[in-house]
C-alpha positions as CSV (number, residue, x, y, z in Angstrom):
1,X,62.0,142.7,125.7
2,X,64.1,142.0,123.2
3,X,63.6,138.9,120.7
4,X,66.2,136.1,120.2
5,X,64.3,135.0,117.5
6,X,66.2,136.5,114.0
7,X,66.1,135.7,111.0
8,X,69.8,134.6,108.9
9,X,68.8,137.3,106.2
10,X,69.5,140.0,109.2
11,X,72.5,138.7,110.1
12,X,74.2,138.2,107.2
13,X,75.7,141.2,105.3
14,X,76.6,140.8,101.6
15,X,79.4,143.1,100.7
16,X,77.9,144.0,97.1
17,X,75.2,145.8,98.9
18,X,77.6,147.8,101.2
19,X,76.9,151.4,100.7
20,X,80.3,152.7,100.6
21,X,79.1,156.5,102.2
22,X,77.7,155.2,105.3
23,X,78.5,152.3,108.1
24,X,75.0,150.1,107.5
25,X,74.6,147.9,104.9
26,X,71.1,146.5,102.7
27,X,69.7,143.7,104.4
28,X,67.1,141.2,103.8
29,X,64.7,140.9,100.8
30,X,64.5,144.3,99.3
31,X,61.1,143.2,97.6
32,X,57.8,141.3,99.4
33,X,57.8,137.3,98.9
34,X,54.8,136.5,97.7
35,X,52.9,133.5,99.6
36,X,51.1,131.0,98.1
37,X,47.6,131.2,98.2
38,X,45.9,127.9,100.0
39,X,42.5,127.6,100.7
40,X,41.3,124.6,102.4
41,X,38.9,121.6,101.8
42,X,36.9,120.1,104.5
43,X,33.8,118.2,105.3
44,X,32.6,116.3,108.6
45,X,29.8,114.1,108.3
46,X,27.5,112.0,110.3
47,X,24.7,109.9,110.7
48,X,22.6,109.0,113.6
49,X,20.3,106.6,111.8
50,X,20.3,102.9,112.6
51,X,20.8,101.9,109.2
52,X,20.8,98.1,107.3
53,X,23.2,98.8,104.8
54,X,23.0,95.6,102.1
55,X,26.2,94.3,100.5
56,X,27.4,96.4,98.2
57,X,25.0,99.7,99.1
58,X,26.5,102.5,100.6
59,X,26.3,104.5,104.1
60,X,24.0,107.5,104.1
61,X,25.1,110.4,106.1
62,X,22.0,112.9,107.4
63,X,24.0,115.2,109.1
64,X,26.7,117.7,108.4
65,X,29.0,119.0,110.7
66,X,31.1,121.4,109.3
67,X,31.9,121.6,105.3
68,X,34.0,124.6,103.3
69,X,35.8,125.0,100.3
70,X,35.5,122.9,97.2
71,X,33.4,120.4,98.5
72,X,29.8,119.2,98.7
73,X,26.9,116.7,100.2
74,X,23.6,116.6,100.6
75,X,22.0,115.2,103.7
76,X,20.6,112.0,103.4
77,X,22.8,110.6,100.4
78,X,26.0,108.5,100.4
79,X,27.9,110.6,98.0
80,X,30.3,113.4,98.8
81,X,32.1,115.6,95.9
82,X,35.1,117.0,96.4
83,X,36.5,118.9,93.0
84,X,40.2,119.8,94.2
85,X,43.3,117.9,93.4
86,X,45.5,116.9,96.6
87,X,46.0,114.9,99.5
88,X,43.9,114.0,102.2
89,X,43.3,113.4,105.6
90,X,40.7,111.0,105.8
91,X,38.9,109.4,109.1
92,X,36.2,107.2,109.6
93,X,34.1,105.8,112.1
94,X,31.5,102.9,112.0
95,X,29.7,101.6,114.7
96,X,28.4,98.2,114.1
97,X,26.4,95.2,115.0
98,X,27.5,92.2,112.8
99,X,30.9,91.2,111.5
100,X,31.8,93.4,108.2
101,X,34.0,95.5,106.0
102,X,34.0,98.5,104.4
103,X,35.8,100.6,102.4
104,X,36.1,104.3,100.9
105,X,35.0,104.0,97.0
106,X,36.4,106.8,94.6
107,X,34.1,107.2,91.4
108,X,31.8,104.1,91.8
109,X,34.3,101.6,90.5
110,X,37.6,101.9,92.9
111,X,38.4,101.3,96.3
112,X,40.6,104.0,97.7
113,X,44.3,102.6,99.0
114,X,44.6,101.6,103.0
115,X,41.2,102.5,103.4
116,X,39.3,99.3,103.7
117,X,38.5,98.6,107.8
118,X,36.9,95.5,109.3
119,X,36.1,93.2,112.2
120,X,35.8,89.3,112.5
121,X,33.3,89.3,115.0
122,X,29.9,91.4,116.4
123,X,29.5,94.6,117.7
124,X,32.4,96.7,117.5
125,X,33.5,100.1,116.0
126,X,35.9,100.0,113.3
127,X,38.2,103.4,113.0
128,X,40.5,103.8,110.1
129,X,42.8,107.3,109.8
130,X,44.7,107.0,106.2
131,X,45.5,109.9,103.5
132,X,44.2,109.5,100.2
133,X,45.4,111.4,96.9
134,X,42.7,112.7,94.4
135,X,43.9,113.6,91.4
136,X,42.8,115.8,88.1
137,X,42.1,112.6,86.7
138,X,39.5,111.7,89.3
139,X,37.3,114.5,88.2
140,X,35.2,112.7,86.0
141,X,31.8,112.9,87.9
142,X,29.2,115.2,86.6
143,X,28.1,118.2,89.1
144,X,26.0,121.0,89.5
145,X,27.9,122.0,92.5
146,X,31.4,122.3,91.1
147,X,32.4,125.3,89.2
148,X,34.1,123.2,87.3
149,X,31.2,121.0,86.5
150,X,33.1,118.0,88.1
151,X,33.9,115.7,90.7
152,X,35.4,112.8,92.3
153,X,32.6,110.9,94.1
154,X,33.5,109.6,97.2
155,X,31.2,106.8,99.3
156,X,31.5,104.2,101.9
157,X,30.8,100.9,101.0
158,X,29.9,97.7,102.2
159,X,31.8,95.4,100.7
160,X,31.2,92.5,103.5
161,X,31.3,88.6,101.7
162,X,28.5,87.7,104.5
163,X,26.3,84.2,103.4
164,X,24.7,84.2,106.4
165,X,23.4,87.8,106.8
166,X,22.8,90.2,103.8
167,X,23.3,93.5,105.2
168,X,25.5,95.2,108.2
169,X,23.3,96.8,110.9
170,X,24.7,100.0,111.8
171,X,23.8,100.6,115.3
172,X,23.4,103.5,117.8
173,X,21.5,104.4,121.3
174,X,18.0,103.8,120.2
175,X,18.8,99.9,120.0
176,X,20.0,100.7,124.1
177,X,17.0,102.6,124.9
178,X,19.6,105.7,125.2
179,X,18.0,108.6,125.3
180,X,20.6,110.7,123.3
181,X,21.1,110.1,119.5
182,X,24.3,109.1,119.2
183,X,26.8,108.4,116.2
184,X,26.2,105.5,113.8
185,X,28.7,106.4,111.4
186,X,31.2,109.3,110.6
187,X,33.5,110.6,108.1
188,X,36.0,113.4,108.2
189,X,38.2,114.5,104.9
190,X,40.6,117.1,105.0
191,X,42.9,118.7,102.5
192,X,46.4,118.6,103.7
193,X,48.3,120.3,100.4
């Protein structure tokens, strides 16, 4: 079969690498290009825990999913590491029983761009895909499980203004009488570059 696919470097000839004693010519990178190296950064976590999660406090995530490269979180904690510069894919889920917002904190003091997600009214599930930029400058939390001995903290928070209620019930298929556990919350970072 043959392949229409070819690449430009096959095609074209350059007269300085003609070998004047014979009717083919030097064609195409006479040395190997060498690739950059990428290794990726992900983590998927999730929680099946109806949780009360006050103003201010932060979602706890039980489960983990799937987790590799420079990354980190232990089950039953709010707080995932992640120790590499770059962007991010970032998704998360919330399934909820009261009106509410929440948003992605970097570092325990700042609320990361376009990801803050909410709803006016009851139960609902609030989904927000956005990518997110950590930068050298984010490492500044201290870590036993980075090699380089820091991170940039990452947590959901509730930062709902409620007067009426003083925490967001995060609800699932025991409050249903499902049988099934099913998802409370989730989150999903991945490295993009």
């Amino acid at each position: 079969m043959h392949n229409e696919n070819i690449l430009i470097s096959e095609i074209i000839v350059n007269d300085t690498e003609m070998d004047n004693n014979s009717s083919f010519a030097v064609i195409g990178p006479q040395n190997p290009i060498p690739t950059p190296s990428y290794t990726p950064t992900f983590i998927n976590l999730y929680s099946t825990s109806e949780q009360h999660i006050r103003q201010n406090d932060f979602i706890v995530f039980e489960n983990i999913n799937s987790m590799y490269g420079q990354c980190m979180h232990v089950p039953y904690t709010s707080e995932i590491y992640i120790w590499k510069a770059g962007y991010y894919s970032v998704y998360t889920s919330i399934y909820h029983l009261e009106s509410c917002q929440f948003s992605l904190l970097k570092n325990s003091h700042f609320l990361a761009p376009a990801s803050t997600v909410g709803s006016l009214s009851g139960p609902s599930q609030n989904n927000n895909l956005f990518i997110m930029q950590i930068e050298e400058a984010d490492m500044i939390i201290n870590t036993p499980f980075s090699c380089k001995g820091y991170a940039c903290k990452l947590q959901i928070i509730n930062n709902s203004q409620l007067s009426y209620m003083p925490y967001v019930t995060l609800i699932g298929s025991f409050a249903s009488n499902n049988q099934l556990p099913q998802i409370t919350a989730s989150i999903t970072i991945q490295s993009i570059i």
